[in-house]
N, C-alpha and C positions, 0 to 999 in steps of 0.2 A: 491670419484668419481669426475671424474673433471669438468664434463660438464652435462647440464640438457639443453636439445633441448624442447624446448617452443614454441605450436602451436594454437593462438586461431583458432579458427574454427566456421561459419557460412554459413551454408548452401552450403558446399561443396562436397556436396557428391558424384559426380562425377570425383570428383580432389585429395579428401584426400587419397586415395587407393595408388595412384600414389607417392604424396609425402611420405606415408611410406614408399613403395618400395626402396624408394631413401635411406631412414635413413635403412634397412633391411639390405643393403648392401655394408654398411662400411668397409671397412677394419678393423677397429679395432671397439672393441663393447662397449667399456669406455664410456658408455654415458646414461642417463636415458632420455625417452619421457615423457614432460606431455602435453596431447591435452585437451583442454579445449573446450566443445563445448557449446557457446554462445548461446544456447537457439534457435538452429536450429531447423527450421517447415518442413525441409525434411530427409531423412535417415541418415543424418554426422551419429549420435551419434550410430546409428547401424553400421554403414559401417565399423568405426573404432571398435567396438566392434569387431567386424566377424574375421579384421583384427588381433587384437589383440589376439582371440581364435584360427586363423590359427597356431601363435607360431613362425613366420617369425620376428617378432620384439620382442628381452626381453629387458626387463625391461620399456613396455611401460605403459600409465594408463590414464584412462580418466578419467575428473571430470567433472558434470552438470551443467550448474546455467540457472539461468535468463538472458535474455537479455537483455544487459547493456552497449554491444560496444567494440570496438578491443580493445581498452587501457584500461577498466576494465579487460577483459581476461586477458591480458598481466602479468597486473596489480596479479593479482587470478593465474595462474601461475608460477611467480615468487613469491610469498608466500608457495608454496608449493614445490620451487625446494630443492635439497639437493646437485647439483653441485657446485663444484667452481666457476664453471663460467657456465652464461647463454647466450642462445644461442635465438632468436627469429626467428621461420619460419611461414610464412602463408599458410594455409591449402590450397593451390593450388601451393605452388614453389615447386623448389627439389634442391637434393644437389648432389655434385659429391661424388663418393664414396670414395675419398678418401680423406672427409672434415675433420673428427674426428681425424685422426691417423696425417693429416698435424697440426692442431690447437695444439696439446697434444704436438706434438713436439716444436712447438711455446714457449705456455705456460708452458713446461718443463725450458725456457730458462729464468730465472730467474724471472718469475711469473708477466708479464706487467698487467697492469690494464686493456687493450683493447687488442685482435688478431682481426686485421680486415684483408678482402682477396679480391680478383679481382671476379666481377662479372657479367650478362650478362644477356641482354633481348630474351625471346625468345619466338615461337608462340605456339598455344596449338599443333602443331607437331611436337614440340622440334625445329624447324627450328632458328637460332640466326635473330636478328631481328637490335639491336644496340650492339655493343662493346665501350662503353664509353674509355677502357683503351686503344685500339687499335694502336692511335693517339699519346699518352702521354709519358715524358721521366717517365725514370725509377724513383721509389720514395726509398727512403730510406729505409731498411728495419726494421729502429729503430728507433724512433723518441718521443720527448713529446706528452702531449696530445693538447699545443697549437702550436704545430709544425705542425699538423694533420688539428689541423682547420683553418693554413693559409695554406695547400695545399686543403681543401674543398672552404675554401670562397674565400679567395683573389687570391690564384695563380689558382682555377678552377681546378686541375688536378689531384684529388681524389674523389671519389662518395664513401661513407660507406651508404649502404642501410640497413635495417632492418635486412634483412635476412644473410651479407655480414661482420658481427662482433659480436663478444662474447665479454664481458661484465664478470670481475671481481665481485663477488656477495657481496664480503666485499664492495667493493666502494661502490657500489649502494645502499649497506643499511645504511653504514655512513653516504652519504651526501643525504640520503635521496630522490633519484632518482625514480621516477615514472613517468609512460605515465599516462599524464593529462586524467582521463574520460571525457568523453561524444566529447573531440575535434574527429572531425573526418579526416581533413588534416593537418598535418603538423606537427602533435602528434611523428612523426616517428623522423622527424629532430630534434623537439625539444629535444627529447629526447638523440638522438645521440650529440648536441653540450652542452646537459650538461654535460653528462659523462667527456665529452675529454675535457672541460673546466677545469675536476678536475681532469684525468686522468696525472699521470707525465709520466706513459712509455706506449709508445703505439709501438706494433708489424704488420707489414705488409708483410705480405705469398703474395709473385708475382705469383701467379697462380688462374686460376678460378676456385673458390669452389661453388657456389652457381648459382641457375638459376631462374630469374623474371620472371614468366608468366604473359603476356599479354595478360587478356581477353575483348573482346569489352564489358561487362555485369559490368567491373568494375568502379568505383568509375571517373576514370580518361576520362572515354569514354563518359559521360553520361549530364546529364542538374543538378545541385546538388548544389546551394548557400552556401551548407555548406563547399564547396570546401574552402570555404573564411574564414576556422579558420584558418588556416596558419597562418594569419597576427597578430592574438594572442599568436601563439604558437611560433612567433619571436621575440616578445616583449616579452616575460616570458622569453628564453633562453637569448635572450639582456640581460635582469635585471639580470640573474646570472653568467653575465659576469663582473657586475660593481665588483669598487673599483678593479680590476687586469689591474697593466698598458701593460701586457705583452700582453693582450687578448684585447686592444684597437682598434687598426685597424680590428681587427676581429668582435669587437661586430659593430663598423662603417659599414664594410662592409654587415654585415648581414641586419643591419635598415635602410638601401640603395641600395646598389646594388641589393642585392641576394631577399630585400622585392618587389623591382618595379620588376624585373624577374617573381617572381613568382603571380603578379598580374597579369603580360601580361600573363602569360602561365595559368592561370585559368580561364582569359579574354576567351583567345581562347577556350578551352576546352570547357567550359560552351556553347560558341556560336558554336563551331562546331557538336556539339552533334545533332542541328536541325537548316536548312534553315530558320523556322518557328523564331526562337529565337531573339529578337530584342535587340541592345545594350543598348536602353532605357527603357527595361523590365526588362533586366540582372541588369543595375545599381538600378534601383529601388529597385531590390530586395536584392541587396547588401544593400543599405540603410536603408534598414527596419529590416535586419539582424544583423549591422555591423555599428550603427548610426558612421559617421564622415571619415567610413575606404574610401571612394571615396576623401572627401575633404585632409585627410592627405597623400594621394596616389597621387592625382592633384599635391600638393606642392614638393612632392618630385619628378613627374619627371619634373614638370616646372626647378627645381634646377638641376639635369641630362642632360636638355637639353641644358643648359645653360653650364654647366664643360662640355661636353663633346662636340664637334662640329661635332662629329661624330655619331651622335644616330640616330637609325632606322627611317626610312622615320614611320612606323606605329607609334611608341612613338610621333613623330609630329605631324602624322596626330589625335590623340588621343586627342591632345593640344587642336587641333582647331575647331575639332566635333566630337564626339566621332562615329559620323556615316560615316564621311571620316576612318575611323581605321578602323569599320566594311564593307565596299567597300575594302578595300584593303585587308583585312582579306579574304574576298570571293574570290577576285581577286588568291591569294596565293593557297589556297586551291584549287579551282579547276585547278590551275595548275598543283599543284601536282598530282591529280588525271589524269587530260590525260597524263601526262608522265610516270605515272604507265598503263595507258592504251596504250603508246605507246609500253612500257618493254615486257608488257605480249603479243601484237601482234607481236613483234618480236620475242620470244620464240618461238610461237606457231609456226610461220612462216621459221624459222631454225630450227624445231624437225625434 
């Protein structure tokens, strides 16, 4: 079998029906499901059952545990797969159907370590939402595995998401590859820039296989400090970058650039989730979470703003109070929001 399609699952029971439907209707059937459901306190674990008595999906199977977090599933999952390669979906995405029969032919093509594919944000009415590749020149469709991670960090112009790459199951058990338990952000990257750290041949399918649903109830929407394991799960992939001079610029890039990135964008998230939410409540809580992660974040963008003479008016304003960041941060936001409120009254107003 060449491929084992990997679902934890948490209280999805609304959504998981849908994403089997998705794997139901493959083109080609070469493929085994294992759903893991996480110790869900609503229907997952019947829904997928029902599903799987309907006869619409073979070779599917559930297993039960405790709740212990997306990267133990993962984790519980891939111990039980029997594919060549592993495939990881979340119990609310889907896939195009005609993922499996493109992948096989990928991996037919002299068995790369990674097939990763073009993929898309979209809302819970399938509506697309972002097109990250939309914009981008074409990428190679063959490349190393640190070929892949200077088109993820340095040149920007590749996204592999969770659900957007399959994963050689030899590598992974060689170099000993697992999603860190209990991190709850950032666990996904980490994970992806270990592989392709150790990956030599990585394959890129130019078309969209796979679809990200965006719900407001998720992780990214919400008020959640734990947003801020990222900055751990960057310094572990860092560290298993050392001693490779090829992957130098790349681990640089990742404990610089792509770390201050992803502070501001959890900055925001965190604070946009409630008016209520104050930037000196937020760092507190970083601090009490995450002792030093604010002061080695200070240093690095003090050192960005300094190389760069072009850095966002908010990275400065952040400099100099971190409540000038959060005024401008509001400022931004409810921009965005009357100009989505201008969109939707001229729809209305040309129907």
């Amino acid at each position: 079998m060449k491929l084992s399609v990997i679902i934890p699952a948490y209280n999805v029971e609304a959504y998981i029906g849908y994403t089997l439907e998705s794997l139901a209707r493959q083109s080609s059937k070469d493929f085994e499901t294992i759903v893991v459901d996480d110790g869900s306190t609503d229907g997952t674990g019947q829904a997928v059952r029902n599903f799987i008595d309907s006869g619409r999906l073979a070779n599917c199977r559930l297993i039960t545990k405790e709740n212990g977090g997306v990267s133990a599933a993962r984790n519980r999952g891939t111990e039980e797969a029997a594919g060549d390669y592993v495939l990881f979906l979340d119990g609310d995405d889907h896939v195009a159907p005609g993922l499996v029969e493109a992948f096989a032919k990928a991996a037919d093509n002299g068995e790369p370590d990674i097939v990763c594919w073009k993929w898309t944000l979209v809302d819970e009415k399938g509506k697309q939402l972002y097109d990250f590749y939309r914009d981008t020149p074409r990428l190679p469709a063959r490349m190393s595995g640190a070929d892949a991670l200077r088109h993820v960090l340095v040149n920007q112009d590749m996204r592999i998401w969770t659900a957007s790459a399959a994963y050689k199951r030899r590598l992974l058990e060689e170099e000993g590859i697992l999603y860190t338990p209990g991190c709850v952000n950032g666990e996904d990257q980490e994970y992806t820039f270990k592989a392709l750290a150790r990956a030599a041949d990585v394959v890129f399918i130019d078309s969209v296989l796979s679809y990200y649903l965006h719900r407001s109830t998720s992780i990214s929407g919400v008020y959640n400090v734990k947003k801020f394991d990222f900055a751990d799960a960057f310094k572990r992939a860092g560290m298993y970058m050392d001693g490779r001079p090829e992957l130098k610029e790349v681990q640089d890039t990742l404990l610089y650039r792509h770390m201050i990135e992803n502070y501001f964008y959890n900055l925001k998230t965190c604070l946009g989730s409630s008016d209520k939410v104050s930037i000196r409540t937020l760092l507190r809580d970083i601090d009490r979470n995450y002792p030093r992660l604010n002061e080695e974040m200070r240093e690095l963008i003090k050192r960005w703003t300094k190389e760069n003479g072009n850095a966002k008016a908010h990275v400065r304003a952040f400099l100099i109070a971190p409540e000038l960041y959060r005024v401008l941060l509001g400022c931004q936001q409810a921009a965005i929001k009357l100009k989505s409120r201008i969109r939707s009254t001229l729809r209305h107003a040309t129907a």
